[in-house]
N, C-alpha and C positions, 0 to 999 in steps of 0.2 A: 615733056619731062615727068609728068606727073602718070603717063603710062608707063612708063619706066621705070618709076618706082613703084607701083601697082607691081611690073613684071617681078620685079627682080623679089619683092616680097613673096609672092606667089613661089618662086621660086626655090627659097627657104623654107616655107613652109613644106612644100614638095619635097625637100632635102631632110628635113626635119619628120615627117612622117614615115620615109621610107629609112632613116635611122631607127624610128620607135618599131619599125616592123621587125626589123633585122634585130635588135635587143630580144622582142617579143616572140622573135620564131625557137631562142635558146638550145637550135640544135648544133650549135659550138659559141664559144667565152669567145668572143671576140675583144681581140684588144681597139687601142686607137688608130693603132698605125694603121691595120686590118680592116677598120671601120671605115676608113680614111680613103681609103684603096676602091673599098667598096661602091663607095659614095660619091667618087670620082670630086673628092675637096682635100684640101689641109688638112693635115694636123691639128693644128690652128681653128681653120672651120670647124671642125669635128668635136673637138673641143672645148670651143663657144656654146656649140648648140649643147653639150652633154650638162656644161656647167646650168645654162639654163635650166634644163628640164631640171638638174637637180636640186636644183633651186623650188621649183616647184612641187618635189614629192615624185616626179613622176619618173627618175629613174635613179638609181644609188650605185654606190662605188662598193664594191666588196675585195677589204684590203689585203684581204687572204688571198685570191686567184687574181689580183689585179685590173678587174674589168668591172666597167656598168653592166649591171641590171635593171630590167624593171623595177618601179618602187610600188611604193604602198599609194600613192596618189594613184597611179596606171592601173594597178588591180581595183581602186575604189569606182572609177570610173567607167573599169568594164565593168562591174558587177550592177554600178545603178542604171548602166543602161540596157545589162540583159535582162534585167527588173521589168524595164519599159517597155520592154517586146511581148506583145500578148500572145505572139504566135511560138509555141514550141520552136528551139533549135534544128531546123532540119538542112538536106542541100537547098542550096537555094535554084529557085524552078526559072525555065526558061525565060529571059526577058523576052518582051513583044519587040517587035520589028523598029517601031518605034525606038523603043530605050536603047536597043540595038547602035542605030545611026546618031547619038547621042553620046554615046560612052563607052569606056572600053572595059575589059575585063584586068579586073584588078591582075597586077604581076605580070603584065607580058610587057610593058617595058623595060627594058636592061638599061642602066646609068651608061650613058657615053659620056669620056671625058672630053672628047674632041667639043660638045657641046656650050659647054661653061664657059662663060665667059672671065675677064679677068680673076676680077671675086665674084662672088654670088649673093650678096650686099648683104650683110650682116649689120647692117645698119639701121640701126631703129626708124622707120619711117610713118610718118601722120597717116593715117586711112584718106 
């Protein structure tokens, strides 16, 4: 039971990042319905998580074009930790073989909705 709500949080959170990217890439307003689609969740889902973040600063509503954006919390957050980087912005260089077999390259998974189960628990759950 208790990896199960491990998963399904993981889950969210995975849903919840690949929403911040999709805000963050700003090459089209994306509405909810749009977002939704994307995300392969609800309306509903989609929704929860935006009210969240904007709860937090970290994304706003703009009443003029209808759609979230990044907020001022997202922009604080990138800035103190491109602070933290002591190495200049550059591409980033080949991973070892190692890192390799470990992880994948950000963006090459495409959301399947066939995936998802019921919900995707938006359920507050204890660590």
């Amino acid at each position: 039971m208790l990896k199960e709500k491990r998963l399904l949080t993981v889950q969210v959170t995975e849903k919840t990042l690949e929403l911040m990217e999709l805000l963050a890439s700003g090459s089209k307003k994306l509405r909810i319905g749009e977002l939704a689609a994307k995300l392969c969740l609800s309306r509903n889902e989609v929704l929860l998580l935006l009210v969240t973040l904007e709860n937090r600063g970290m994304v706003c509503w703009d009443d003029g074009g209808k759609f979230y954006k990044p907020g001022q919390r997202f922009t604080d957050i990138a800035r103190q930790f491109l602070g933290q980087c002591s190495a200049p912005l550059t591409e980033p260089s080949e991973p070892t073989a190692a890192a390799k077999t470990r992880s994948r390259s950000p963006g090459t998974r495409k959301p399947s909705c066939d995936r998802r189960s019921d919900k995707v628990g938006f359920v507050a759950t204890a660590p």
